[in-house]
N, C-alpha and C positions, 0 to 999 in steps of 0.2 A: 229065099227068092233071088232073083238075078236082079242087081241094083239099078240097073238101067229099065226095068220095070216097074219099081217098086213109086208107087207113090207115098210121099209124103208133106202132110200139112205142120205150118207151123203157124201156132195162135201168138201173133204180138210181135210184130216186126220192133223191136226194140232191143235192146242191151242183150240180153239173151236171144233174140229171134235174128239178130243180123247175122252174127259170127257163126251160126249155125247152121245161118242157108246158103253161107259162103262155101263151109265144110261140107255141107251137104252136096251138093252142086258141083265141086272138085271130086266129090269122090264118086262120081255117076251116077247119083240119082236120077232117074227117067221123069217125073213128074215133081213137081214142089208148087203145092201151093200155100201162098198165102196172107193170112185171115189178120187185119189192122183196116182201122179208118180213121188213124189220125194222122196231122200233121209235123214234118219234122221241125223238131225248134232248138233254139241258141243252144241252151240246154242239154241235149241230147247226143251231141256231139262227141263229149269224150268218153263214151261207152258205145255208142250203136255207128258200129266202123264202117256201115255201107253208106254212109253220107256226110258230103261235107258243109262247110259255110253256105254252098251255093245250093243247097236245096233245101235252106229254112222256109217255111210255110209252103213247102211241097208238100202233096200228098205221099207219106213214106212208102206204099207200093209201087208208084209211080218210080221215085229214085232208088229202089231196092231192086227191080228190074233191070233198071239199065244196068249198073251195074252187075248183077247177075249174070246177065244174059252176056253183056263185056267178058267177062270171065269164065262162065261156061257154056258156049253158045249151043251146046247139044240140048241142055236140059228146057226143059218145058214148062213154062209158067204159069200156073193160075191164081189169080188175082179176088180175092173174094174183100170187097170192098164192103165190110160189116164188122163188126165185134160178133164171138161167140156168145148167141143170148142164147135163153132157155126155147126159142120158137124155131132156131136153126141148127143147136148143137148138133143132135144126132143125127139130122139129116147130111149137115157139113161131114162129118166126122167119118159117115161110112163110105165117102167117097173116096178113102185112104185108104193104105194099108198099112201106116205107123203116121201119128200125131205125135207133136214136140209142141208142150204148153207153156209160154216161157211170161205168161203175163203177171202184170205187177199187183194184182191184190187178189184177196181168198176166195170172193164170188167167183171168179173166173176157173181159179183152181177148180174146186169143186164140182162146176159146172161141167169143166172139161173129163173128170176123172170119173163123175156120173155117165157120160155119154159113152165116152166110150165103153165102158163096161157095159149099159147097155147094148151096144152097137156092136163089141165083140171084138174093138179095134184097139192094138197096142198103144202106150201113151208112156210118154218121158214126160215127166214136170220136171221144172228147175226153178231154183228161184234164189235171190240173192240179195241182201238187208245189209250196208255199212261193208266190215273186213267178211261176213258168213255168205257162204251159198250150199246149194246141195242141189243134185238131181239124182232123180227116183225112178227105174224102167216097172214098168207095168207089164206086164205080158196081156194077151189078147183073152185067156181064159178069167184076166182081171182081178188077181190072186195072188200073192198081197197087194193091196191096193192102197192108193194116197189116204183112204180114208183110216186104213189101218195104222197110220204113224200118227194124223193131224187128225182125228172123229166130225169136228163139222166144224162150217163155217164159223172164223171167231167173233164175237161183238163187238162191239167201237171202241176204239180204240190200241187194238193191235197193229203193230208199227209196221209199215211198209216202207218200199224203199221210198216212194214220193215225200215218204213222214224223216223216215232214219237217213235218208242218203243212202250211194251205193260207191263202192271205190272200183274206176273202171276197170282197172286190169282183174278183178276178183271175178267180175262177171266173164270174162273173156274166159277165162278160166273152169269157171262153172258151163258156159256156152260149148268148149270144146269137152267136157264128159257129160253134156246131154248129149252132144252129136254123135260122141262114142258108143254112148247105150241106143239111142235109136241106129246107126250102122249097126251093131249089134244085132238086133232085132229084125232087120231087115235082111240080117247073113244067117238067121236063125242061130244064131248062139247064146248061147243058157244064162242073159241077163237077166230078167224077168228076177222082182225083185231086189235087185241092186241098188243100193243108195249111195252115193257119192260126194264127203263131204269135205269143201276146202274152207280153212283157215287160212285168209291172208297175213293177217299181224304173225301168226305161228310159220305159216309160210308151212301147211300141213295136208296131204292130201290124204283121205281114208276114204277105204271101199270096204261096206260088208253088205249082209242080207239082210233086210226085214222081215221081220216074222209075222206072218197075218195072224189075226184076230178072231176068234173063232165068235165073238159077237160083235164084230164088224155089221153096219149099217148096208155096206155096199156086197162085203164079198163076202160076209159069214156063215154059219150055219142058220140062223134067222134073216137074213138077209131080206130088207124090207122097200129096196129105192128099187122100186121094176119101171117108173119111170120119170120122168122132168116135170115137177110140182114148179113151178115159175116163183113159188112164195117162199120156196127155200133156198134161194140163192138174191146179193143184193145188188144193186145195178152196177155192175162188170163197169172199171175204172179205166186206161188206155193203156197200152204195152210199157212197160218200162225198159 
């Protein structure tokens, strides 16, 4: 599709969702919205580069905007001031034509990689713990899919970045080959499946395919999620 049509959402204005809507937005995307409702803090700083000092206890779409719009005054903003829950997913979701889910714990993953495969809408997760990150394109037919590498939701106590820390520049890193595979997807080129995984300490990039799961839960030959059970997913944490 023509990228000044293309819309695109991004779940989690944060460490992954800034540097992504910056890339996004330079490189003609027609629409971007997007899906955070928290505030920015002290914190948050040395990973999520669309904010500075001066917009701690800002609401982060609020100063992800201005900036945006600063810099690509063509592209088109929409603003969805909510988290990705089970009662909005896939109605948010189909309002796109590629999602970017960059949030920082597994409910939301999951949540995100359901919908859209419901919804028929491509999907980039990314995500990034300490020196590791990786992102994954999904294609629209939803095949291999996030469920094929990670099966479900983990239990408590699996590390996230709020628990492990994250080293900024790794997300920066991980942020620009999510933006790659969704450009990707939005040029119609043959990502779909690609997994992209960087080593800070190694200072290592690798790109190969995933291989779907032929008893995958989401996209297999018994394939059983046709739609958002609210009780299988746990209460969605804020962007990292």
């Amino acid at each position: 599709m023509n990228r000044a049509d293309a819309r695109v959402l991004i779940v989690g204005v944060g460490g992954l969702g800034c540097p992504s809507a910056l890339t996004l937005a330079h490189a003609g995307v027609g629409v971007l919205g997007l899906c955070d409702d928290d505030v920015v803090e002290l914190g948050n700083l040395h990973r999520q580069i669309l904010f500075g000092q001066g917009d701690v206890a800002t609401p982060k779409l609020d100063a992800a905007a201005r900036v945006l719009r600063d810099a690509a005054p063509s592209v088109s903003l929409r603003l969805h001031r909510t988290r990705l829950l089970p009662d909005n997913a896939v109605s948010l979701v189909r309002e796109y034509d590629v999602v970017l889910e960059g949030s920082d714990n597994f409910a939301t993953k999951f949540l995100a990689a359901d919908a859209c495969a419901i919804a028929g809408v491509p999907v980039v997760h990314a995500s990034a713990v300490g020196w590791v990150g990786t992102a994954m394109a999904v294609g629209a037919q939803g095949k291999p899919c996030y469920r094929c590498l990670f099966e479900d939701v983990p239990g408590d106590g699996a590390p996230g970045c709020a628990d492990a820390g994250v080293v900024g520049p790794v997300v920066g890193v991980v942020a620009a080959a999510q933006a790659d595979l969704a450009l990707g997807l939005v040029d119609c080129a043959p990502v779909e499946g690609q997994l992209v995984t960087f080593d800070g300490r190694l200072d290592q990039l690798r790109r190969r395919r995933v291989p779907s799961r032929s008893d995958c839960a989401l996209c297999g030959q018994a394939a059983r999620i046709r739609r958002i059970e609210p009780d299988a997913y746990a209460s969605p944490a804020s962007a990292g």
